[in-house]
C-alpha positions in Angstrom: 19.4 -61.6 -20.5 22.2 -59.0 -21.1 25.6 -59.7 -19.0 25.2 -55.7 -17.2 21.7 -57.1 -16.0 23.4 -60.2 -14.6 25.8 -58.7 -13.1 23.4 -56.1 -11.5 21.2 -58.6 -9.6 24.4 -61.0 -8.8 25.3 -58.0 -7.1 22.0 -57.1 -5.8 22.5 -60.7 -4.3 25.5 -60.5 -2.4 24.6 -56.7 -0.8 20.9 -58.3 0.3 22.8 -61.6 1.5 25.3 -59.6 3.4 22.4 -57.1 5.2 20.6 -60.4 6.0 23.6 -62.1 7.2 24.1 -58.9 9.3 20.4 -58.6 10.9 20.5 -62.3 11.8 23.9 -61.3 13.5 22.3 -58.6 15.4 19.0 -60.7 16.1 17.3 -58.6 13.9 14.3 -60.1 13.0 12.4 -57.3 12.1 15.0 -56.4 9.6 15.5 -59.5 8.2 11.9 -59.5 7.6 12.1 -56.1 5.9 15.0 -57.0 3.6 12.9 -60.2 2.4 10.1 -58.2 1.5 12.2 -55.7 0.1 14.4 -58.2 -2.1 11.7 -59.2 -5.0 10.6 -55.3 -5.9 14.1 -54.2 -6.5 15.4 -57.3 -8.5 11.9 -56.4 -10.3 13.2 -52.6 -10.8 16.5 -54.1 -12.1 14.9 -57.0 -15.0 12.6 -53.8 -15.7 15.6 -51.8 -16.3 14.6 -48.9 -14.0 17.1 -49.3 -11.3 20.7 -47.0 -12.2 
């Protein structure tokens, strides 16, 4: 895996870990339920190379 791709999602990591930490914070279920869901397609988009 190429170093700009592991940076990308090690990034995508820490913004998705932060908005979690944030909704459980806020006792935001709802979101935290949306970020989960939304976690797995864009790491997808970013190994498929179509994320900028």
């Amino acid at each position: 895996m190429k170093d700009a791709t592991v940076r990308r999602l090690q990034a995508l990591e820490e913004e998705y870990a932060f908005e979690v930490n944030a909704a459980v914070g806020e006792d935001r279920d709802d979101l935290v339920a949306a970020l989960v869901d939304e976690y797995p397609d864009a790491a997808l988009q970013i190994l498929r190379g179509d994320a900028a």
